[in-house]
N, CA, C and O atoms as a Maestro MAE file, in Angstrom:
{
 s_m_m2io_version
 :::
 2.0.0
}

f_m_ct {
 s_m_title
 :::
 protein
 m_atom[324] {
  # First column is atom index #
  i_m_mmod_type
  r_m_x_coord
  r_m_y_coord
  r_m_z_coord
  i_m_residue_number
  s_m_chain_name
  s_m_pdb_residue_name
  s_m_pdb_atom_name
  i_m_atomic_number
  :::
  1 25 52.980 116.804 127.080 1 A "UNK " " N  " 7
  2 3 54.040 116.127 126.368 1 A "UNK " " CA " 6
  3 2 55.157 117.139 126.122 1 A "UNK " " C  " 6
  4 15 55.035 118.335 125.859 1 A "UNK " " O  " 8
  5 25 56.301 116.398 126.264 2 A "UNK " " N  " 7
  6 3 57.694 117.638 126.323 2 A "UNK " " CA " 6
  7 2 58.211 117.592 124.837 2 A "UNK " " C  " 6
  8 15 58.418 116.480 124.351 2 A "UNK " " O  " 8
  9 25 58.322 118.155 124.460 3 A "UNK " " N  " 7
  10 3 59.072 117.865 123.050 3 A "UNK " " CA " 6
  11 2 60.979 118.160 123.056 3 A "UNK " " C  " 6
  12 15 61.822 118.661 123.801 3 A "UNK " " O  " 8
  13 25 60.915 117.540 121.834 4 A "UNK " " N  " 7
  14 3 62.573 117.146 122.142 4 A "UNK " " CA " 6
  15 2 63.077 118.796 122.122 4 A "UNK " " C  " 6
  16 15 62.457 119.704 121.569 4 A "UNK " " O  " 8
  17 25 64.642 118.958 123.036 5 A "UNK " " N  " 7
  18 3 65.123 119.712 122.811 5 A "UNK " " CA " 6
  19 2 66.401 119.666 122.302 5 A "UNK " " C  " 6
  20 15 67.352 118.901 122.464 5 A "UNK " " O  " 8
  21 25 66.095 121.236 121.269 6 A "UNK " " N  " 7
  22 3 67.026 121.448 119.903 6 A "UNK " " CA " 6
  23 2 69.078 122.022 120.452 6 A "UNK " " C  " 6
  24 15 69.569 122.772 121.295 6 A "UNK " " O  " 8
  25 25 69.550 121.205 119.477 7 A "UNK " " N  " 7
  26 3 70.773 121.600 120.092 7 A "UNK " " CA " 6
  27 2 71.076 123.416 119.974 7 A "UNK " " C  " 6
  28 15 70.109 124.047 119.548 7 A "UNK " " O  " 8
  29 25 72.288 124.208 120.310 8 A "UNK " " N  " 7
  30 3 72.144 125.574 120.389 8 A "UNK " " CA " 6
  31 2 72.310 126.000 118.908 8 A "UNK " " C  " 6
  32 15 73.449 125.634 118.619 8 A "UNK " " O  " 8
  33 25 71.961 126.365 118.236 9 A "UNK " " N  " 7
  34 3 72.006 127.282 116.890 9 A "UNK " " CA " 6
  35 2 73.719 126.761 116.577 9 A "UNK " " C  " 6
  36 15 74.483 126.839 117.539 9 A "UNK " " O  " 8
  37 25 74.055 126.448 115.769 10 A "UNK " " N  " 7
  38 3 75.103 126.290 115.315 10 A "UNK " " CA " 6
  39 2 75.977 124.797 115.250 10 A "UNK " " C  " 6
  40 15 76.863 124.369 114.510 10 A "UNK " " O  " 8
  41 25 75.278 124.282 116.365 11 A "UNK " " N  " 7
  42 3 75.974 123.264 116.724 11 A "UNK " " CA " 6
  43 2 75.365 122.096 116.444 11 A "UNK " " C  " 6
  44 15 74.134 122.109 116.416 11 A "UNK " " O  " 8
  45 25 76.206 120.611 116.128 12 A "UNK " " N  " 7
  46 3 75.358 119.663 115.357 12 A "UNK " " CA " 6
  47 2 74.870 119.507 116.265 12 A "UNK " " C  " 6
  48 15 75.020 119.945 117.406 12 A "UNK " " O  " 8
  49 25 73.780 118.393 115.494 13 A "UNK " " N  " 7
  50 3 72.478 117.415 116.169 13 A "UNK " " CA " 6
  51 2 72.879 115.978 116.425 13 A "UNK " " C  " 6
  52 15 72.783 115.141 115.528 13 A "UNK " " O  " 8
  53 25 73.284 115.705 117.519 14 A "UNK " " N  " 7
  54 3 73.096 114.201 117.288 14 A "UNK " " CA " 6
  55 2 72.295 113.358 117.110 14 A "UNK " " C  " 6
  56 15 71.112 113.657 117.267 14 A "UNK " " O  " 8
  57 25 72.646 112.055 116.733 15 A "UNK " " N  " 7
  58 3 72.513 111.207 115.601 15 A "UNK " " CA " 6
  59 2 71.048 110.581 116.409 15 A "UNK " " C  " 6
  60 15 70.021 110.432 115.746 15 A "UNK " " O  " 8
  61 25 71.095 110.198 118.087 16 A "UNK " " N  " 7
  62 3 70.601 109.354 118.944 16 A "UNK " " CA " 6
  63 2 70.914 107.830 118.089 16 A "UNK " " C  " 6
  64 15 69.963 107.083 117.858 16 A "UNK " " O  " 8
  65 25 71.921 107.564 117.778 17 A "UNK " " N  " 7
  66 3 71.812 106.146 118.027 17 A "UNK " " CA " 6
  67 2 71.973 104.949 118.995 17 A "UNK " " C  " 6
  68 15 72.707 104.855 119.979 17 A "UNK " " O  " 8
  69 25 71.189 104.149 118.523 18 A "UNK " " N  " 7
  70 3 71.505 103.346 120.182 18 A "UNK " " CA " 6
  71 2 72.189 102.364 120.025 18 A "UNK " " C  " 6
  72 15 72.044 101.634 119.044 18 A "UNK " " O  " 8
  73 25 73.214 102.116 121.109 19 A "UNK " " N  " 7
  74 3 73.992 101.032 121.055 19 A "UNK " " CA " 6
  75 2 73.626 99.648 121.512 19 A "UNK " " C  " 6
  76 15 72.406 99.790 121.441 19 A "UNK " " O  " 8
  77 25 73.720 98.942 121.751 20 A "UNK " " N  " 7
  78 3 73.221 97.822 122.885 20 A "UNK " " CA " 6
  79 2 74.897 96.977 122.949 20 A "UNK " " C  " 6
  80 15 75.714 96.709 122.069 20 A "UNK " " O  " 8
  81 25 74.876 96.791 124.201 21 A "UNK " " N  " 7
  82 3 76.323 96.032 124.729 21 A "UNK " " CA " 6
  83 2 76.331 95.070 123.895 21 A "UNK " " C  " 6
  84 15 75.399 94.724 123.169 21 A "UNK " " O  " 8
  85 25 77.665 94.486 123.996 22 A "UNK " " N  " 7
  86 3 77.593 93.120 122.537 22 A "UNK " " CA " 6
  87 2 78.071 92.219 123.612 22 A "UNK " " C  " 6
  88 15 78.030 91.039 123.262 22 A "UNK " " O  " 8
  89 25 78.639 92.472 125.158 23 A "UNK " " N  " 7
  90 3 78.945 91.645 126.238 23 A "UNK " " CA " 6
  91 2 80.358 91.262 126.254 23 A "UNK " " C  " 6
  92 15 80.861 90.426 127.004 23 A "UNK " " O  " 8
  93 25 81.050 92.072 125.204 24 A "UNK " " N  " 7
  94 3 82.899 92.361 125.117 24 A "UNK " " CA " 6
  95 2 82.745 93.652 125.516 24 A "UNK " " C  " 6
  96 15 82.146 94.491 124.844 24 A "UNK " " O  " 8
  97 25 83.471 93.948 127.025 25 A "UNK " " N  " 7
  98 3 83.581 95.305 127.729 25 A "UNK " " CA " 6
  99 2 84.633 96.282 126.690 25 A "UNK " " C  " 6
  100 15 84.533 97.501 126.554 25 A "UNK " " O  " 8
  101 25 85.776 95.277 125.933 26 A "UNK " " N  " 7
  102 3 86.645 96.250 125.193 26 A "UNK " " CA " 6
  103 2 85.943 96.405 123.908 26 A "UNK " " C  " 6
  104 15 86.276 97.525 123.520 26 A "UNK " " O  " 8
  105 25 85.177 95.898 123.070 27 A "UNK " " N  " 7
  106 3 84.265 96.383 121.990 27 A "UNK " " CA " 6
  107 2 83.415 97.204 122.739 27 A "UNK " " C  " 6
  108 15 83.541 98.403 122.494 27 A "UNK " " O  " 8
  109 25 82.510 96.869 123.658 28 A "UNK " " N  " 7
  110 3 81.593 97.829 123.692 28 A "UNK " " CA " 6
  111 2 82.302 99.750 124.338 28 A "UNK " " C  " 6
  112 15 81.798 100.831 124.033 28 A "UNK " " O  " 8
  113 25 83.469 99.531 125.187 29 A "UNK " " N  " 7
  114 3 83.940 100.750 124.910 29 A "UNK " " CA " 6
  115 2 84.243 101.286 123.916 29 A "UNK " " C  " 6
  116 15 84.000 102.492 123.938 29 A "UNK " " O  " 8
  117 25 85.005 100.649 122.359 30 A "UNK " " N  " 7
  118 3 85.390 101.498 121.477 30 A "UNK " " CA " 6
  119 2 83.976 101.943 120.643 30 A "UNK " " C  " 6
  120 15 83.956 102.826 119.785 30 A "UNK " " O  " 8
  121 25 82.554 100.981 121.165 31 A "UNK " " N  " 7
  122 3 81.770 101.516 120.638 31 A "UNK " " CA " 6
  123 2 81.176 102.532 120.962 31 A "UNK " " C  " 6
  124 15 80.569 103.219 120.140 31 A "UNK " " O  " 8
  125 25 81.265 102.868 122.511 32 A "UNK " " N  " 7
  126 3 80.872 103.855 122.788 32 A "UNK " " CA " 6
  127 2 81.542 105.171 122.567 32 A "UNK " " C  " 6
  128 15 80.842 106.182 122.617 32 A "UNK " " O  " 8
  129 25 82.483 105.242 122.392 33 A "UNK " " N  " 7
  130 3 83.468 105.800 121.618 33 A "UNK " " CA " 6
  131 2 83.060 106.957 120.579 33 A "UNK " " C  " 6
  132 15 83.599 108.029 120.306 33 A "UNK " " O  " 8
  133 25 81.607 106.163 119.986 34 A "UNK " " N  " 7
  134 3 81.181 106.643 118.627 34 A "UNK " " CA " 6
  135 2 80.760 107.847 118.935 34 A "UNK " " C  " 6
  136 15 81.059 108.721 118.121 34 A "UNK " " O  " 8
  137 25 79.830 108.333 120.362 35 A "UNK " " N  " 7
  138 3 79.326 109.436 120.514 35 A "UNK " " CA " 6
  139 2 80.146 110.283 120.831 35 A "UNK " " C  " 6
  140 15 79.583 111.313 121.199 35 A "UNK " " O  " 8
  141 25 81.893 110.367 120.880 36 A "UNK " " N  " 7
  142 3 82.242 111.548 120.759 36 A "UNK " " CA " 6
  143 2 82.021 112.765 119.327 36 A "UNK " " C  " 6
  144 15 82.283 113.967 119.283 36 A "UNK " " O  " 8
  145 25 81.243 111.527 117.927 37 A "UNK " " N  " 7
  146 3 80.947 112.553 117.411 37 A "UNK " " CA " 6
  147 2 80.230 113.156 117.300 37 A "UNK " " C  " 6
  148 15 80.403 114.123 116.558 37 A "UNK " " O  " 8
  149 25 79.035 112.975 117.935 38 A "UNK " " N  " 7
  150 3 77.780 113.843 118.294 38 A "UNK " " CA " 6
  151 2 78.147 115.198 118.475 38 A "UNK " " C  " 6
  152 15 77.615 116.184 117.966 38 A "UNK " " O  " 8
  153 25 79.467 115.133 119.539 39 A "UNK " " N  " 7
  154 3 79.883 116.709 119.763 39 A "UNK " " CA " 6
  155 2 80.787 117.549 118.804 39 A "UNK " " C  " 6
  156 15 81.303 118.598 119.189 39 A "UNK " " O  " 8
  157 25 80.989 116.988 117.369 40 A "UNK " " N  " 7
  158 3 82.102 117.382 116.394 40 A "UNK " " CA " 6
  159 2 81.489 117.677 115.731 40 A "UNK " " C  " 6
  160 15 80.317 117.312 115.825 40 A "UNK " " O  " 8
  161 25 81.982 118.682 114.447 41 A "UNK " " N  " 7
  162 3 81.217 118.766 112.790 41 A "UNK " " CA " 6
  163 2 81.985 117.737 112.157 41 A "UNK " " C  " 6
  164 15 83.070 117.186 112.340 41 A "UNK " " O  " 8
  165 25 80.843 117.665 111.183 42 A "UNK " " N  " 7
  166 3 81.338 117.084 110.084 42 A "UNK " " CA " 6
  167 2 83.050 116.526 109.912 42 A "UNK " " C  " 6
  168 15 83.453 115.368 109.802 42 A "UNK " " O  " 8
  169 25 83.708 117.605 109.932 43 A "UNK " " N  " 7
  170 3 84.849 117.363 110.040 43 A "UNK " " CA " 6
  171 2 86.149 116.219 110.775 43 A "UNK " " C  " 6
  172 15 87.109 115.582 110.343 43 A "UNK " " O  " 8
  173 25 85.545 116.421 111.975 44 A "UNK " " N  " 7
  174 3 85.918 115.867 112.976 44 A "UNK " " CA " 6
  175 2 85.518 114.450 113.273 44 A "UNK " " C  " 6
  176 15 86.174 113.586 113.854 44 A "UNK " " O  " 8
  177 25 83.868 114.359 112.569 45 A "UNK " " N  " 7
  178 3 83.770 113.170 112.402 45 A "UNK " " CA " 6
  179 2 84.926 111.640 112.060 45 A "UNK " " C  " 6
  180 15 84.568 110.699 112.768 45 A "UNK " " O  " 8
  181 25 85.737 111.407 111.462 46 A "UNK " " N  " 7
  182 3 86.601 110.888 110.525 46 A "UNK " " CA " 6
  183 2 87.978 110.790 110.883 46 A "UNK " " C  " 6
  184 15 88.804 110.113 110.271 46 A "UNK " " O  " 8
  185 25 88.267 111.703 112.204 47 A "UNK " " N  " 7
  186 3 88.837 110.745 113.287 47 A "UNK " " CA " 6
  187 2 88.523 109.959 114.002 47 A "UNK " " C  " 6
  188 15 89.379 109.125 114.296 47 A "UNK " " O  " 8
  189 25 87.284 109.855 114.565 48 A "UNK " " N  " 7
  190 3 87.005 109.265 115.369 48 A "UNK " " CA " 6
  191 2 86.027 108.195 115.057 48 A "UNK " " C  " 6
  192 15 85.135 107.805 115.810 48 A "UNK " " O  " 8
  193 25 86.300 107.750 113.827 49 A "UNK " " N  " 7
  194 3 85.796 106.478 113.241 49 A "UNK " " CA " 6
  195 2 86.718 105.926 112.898 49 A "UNK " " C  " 6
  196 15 86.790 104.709 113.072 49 A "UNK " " O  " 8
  197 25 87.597 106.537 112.376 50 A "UNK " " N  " 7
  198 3 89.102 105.916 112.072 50 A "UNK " " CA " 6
  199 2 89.948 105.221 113.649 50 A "UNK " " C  " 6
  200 15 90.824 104.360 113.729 50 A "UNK " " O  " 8
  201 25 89.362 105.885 114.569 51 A "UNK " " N  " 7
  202 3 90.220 105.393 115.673 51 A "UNK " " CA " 6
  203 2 89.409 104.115 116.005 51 A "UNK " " C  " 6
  204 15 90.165 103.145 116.064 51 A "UNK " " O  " 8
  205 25 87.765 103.717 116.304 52 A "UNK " " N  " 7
  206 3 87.012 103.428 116.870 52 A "UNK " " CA " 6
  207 2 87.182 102.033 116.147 52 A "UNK " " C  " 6
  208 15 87.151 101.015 116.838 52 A "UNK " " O  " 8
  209 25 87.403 101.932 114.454 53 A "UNK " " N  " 7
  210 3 87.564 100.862 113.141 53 A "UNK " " CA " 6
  211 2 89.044 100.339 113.768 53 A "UNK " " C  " 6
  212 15 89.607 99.266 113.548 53 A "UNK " " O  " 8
  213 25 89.389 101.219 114.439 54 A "UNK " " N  " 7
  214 3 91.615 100.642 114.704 54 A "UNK " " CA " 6
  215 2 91.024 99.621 116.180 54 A "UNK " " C  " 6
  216 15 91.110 98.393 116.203 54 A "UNK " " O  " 8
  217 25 90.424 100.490 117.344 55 A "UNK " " N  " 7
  218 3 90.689 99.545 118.029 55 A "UNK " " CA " 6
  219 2 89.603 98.642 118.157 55 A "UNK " " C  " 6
  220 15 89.586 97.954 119.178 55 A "UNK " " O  " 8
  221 25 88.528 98.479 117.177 56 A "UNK " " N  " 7
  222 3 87.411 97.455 116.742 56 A "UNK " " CA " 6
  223 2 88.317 96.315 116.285 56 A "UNK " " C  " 6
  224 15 88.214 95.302 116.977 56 A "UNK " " O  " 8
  225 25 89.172 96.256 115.282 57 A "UNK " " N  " 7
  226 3 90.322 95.906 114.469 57 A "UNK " " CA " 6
  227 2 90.896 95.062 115.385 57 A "UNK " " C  " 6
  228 15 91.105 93.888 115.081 57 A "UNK " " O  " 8
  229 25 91.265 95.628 116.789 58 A "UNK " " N  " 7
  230 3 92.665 95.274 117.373 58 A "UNK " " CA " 6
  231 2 91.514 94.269 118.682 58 A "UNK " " C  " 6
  232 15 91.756 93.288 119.385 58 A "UNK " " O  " 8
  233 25 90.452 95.001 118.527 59 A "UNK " " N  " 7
  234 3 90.062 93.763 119.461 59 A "UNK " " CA " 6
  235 2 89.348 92.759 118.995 59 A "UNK " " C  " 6
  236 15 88.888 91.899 119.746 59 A "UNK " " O  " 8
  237 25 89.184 92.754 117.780 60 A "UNK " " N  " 7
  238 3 88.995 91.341 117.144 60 A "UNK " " CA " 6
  239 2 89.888 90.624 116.665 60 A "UNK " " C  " 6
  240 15 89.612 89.483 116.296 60 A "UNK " " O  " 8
  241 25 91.143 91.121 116.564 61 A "UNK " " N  " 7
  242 3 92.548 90.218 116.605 61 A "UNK " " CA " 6
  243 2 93.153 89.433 117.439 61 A "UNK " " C  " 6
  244 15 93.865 88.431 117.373 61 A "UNK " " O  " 8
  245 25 92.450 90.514 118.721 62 A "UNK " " N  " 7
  246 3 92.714 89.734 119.893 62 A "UNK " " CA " 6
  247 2 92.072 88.454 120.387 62 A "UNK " " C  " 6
  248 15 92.495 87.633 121.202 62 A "UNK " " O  " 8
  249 25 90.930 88.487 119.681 63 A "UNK " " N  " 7
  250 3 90.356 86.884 119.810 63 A "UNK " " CA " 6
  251 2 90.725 85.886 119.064 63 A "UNK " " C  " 6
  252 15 90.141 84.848 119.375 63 A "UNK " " O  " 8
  253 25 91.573 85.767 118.074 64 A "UNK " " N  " 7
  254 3 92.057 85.183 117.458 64 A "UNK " " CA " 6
  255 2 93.290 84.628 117.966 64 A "UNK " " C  " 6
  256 15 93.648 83.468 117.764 64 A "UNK " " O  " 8
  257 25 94.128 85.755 118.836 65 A "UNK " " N  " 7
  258 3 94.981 84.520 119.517 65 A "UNK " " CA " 6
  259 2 94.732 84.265 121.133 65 A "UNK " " C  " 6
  260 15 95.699 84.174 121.888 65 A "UNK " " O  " 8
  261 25 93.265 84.146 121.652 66 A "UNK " " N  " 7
  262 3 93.264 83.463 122.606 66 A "UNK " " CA " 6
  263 2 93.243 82.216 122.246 66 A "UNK " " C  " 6
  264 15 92.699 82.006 121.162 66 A "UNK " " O  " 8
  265 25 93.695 81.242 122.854 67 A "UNK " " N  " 7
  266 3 93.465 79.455 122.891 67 A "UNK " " CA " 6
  267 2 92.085 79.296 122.802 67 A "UNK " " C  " 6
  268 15 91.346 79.759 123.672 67 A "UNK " " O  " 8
  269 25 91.551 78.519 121.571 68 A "UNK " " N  " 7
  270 3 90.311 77.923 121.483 68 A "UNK " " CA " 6
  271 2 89.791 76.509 122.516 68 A "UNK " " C  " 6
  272 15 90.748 75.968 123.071 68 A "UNK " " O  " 8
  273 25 88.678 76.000 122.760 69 A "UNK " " N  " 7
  274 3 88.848 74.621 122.956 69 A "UNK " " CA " 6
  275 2 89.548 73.940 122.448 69 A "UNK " " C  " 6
  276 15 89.631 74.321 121.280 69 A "UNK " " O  " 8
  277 25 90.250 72.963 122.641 70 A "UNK " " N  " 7
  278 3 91.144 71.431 121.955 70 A "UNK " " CA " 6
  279 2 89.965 70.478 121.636 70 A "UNK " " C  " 6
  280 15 89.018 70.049 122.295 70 A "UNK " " O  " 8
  281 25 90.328 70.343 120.570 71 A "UNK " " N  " 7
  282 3 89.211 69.197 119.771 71 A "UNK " " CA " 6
  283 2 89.227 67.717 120.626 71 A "UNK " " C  " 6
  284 15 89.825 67.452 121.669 71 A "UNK " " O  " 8
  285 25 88.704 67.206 120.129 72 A "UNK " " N  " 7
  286 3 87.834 66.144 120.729 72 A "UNK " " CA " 6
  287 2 89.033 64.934 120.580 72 A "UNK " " C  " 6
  288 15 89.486 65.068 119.443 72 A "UNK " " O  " 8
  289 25 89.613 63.991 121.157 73 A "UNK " " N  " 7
  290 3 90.922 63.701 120.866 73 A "UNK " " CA " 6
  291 2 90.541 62.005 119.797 73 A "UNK " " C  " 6
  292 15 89.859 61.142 120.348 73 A "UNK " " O  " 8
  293 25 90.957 61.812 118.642 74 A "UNK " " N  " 7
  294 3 90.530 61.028 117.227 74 A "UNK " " CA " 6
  295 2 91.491 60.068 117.862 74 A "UNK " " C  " 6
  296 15 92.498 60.319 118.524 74 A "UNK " " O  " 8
  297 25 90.875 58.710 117.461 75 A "UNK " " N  " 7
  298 3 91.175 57.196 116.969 75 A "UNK " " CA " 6
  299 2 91.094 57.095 116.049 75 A "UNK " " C  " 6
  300 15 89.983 56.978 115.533 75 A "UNK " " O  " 8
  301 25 92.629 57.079 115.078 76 A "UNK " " N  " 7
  302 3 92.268 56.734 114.216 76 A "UNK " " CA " 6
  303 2 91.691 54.984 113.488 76 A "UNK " " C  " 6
  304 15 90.982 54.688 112.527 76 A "UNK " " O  " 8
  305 25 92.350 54.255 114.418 77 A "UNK " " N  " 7
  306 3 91.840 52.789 113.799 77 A "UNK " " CA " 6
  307 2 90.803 52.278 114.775 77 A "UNK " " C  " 6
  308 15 90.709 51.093 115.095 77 A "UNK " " O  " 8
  309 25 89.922 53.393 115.291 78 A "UNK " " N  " 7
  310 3 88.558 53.024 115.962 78 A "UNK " " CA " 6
  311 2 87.015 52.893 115.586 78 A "UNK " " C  " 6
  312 15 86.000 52.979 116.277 78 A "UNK " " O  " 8
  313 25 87.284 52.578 113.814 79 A "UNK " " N  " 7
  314 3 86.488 52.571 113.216 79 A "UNK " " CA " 6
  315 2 85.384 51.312 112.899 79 A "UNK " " C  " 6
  316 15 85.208 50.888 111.757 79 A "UNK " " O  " 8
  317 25 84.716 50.818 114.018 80 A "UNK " " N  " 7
  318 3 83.539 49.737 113.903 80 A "UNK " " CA " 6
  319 2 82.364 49.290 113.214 80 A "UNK " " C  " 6
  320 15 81.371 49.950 113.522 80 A "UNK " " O  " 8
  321 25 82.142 48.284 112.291 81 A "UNK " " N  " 7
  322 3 81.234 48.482 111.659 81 A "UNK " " CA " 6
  323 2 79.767 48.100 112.221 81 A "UNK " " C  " 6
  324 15 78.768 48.314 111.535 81 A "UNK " " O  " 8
  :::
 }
 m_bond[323] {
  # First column is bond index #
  i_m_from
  i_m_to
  i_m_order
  :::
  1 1 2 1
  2 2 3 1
  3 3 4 2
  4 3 5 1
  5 5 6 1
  6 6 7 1
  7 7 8 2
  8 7 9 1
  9 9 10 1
  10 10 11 1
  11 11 12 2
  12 11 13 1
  13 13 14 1
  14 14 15 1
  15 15 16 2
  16 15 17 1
  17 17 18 1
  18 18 19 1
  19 19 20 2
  20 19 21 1
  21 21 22 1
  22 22 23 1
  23 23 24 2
  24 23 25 1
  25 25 26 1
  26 26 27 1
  27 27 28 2
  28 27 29 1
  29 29 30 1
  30 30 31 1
  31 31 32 2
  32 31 33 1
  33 33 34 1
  34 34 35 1
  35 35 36 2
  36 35 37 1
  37 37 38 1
  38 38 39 1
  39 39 40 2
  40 39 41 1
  41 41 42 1
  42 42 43 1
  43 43 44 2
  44 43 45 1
  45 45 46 1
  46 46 47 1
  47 47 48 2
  48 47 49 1
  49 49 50 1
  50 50 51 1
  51 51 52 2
  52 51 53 1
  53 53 54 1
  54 54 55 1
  55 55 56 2
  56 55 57 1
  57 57 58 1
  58 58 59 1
  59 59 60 2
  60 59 61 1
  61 61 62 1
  62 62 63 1
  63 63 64 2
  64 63 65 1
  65 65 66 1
  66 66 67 1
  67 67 68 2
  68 67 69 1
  69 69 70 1
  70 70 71 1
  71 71 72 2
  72 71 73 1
  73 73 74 1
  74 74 75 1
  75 75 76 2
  76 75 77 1
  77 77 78 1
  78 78 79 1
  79 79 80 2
  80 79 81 1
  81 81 82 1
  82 82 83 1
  83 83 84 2
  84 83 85 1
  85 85 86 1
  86 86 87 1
  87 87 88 2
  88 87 89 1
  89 89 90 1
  90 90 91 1
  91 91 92 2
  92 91 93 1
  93 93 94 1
  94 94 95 1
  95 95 96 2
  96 95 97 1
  97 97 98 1
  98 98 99 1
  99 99 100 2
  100 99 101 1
  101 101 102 1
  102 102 103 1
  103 103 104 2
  104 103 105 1
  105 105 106 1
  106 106 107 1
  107 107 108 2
  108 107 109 1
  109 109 110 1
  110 110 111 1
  111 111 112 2
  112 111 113 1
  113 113 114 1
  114 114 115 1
  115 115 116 2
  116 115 117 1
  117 117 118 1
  118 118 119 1
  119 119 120 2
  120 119 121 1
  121 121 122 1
  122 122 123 1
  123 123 124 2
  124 123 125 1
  125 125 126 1
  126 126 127 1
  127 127 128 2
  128 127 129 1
  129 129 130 1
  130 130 131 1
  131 131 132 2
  132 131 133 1
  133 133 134 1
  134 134 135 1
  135 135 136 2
  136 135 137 1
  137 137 138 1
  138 138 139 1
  139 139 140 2
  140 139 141 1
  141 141 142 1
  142 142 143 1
  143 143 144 2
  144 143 145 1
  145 145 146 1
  146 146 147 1
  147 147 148 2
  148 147 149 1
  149 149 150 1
  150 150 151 1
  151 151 152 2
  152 151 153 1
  153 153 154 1
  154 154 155 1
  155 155 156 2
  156 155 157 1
  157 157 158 1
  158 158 159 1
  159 159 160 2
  160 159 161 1
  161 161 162 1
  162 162 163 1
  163 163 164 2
  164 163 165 1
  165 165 166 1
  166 166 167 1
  167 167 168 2
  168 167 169 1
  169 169 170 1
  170 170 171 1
  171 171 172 2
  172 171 173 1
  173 173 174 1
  174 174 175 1
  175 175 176 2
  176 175 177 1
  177 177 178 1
  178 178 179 1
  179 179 180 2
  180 179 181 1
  181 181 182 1
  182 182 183 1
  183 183 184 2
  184 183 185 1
  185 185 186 1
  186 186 187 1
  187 187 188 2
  188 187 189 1
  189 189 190 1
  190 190 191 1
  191 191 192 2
  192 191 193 1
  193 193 194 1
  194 194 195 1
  195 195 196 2
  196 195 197 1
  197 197 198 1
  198 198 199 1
  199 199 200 2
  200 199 201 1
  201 201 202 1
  202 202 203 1
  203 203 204 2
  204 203 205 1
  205 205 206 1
  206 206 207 1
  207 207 208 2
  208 207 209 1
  209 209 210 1
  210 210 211 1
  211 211 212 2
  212 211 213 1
  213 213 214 1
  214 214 215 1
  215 215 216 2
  216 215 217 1
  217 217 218 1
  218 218 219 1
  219 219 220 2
  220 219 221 1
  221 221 222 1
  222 222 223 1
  223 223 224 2
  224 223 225 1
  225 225 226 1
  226 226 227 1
  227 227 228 2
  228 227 229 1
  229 229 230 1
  230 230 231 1
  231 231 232 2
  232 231 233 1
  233 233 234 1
  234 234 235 1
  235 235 236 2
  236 235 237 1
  237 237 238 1
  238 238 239 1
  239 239 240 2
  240 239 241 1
  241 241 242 1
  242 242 243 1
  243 243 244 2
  244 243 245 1
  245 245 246 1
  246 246 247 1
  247 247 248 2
  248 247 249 1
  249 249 250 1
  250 250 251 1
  251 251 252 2
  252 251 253 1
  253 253 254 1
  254 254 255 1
  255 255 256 2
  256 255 257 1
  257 257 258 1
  258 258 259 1
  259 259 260 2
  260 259 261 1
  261 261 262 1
  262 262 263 1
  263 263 264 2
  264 263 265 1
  265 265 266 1
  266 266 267 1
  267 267 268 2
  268 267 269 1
  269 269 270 1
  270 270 271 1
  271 271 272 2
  272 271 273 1
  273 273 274 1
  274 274 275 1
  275 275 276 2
  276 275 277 1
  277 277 278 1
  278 278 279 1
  279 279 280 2
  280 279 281 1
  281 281 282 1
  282 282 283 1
  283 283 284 2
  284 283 285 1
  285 285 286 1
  286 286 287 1
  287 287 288 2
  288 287 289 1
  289 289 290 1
  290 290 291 1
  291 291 292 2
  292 291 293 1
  293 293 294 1
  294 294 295 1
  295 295 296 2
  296 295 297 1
  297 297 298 1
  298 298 299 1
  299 299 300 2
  300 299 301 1
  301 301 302 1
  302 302 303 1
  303 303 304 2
  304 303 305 1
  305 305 306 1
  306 306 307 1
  307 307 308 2
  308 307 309 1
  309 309 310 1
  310 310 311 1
  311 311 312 2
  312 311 313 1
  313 313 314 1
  314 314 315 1
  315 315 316 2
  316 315 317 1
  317 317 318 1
  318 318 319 1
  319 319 320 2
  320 319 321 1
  321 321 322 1
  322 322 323 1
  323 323 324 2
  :::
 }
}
């Protein structure tokens, strides 16, 4: 059995979290996004959540103005008892 190997003395550890696709190619890039902080400290962290929250942001806005289905088209005096 191999055991895990340790990052070099100094340098963070990443997190291993796992992503799984959500099946939006532009969400799942800004999610992948996230593991540029694996390679940052602390510090650095907090851009790159701030960017990842902007274009998470911008691509869920963007579904809001695609055209939905058109509803189902109403009668109103088609009411039978």
């Amino acid at each position: 059995m191999t055991e895990p190997t340790q990052p070099p003395a100094g340098r963070p550890e990443p997190l291993g979290v796992e992503r799984a696709p959500t099946g939006n190619a532009d969400v799942d890039a800004h999610l992948a996004r996230l593991a540029d902080a694996d390679d940052l400290d602390a510090s650095g962290h907090l851009a790159v959540y701030e960017d990842v929250h902007q274009g998470l942001r911008d691509a869920l806005g963007a579904l809001d103005q695609r055209p939905g289905p058109s509803p189902a088209p109403t009668r109103p005096y088609d009411n039978r008892s």
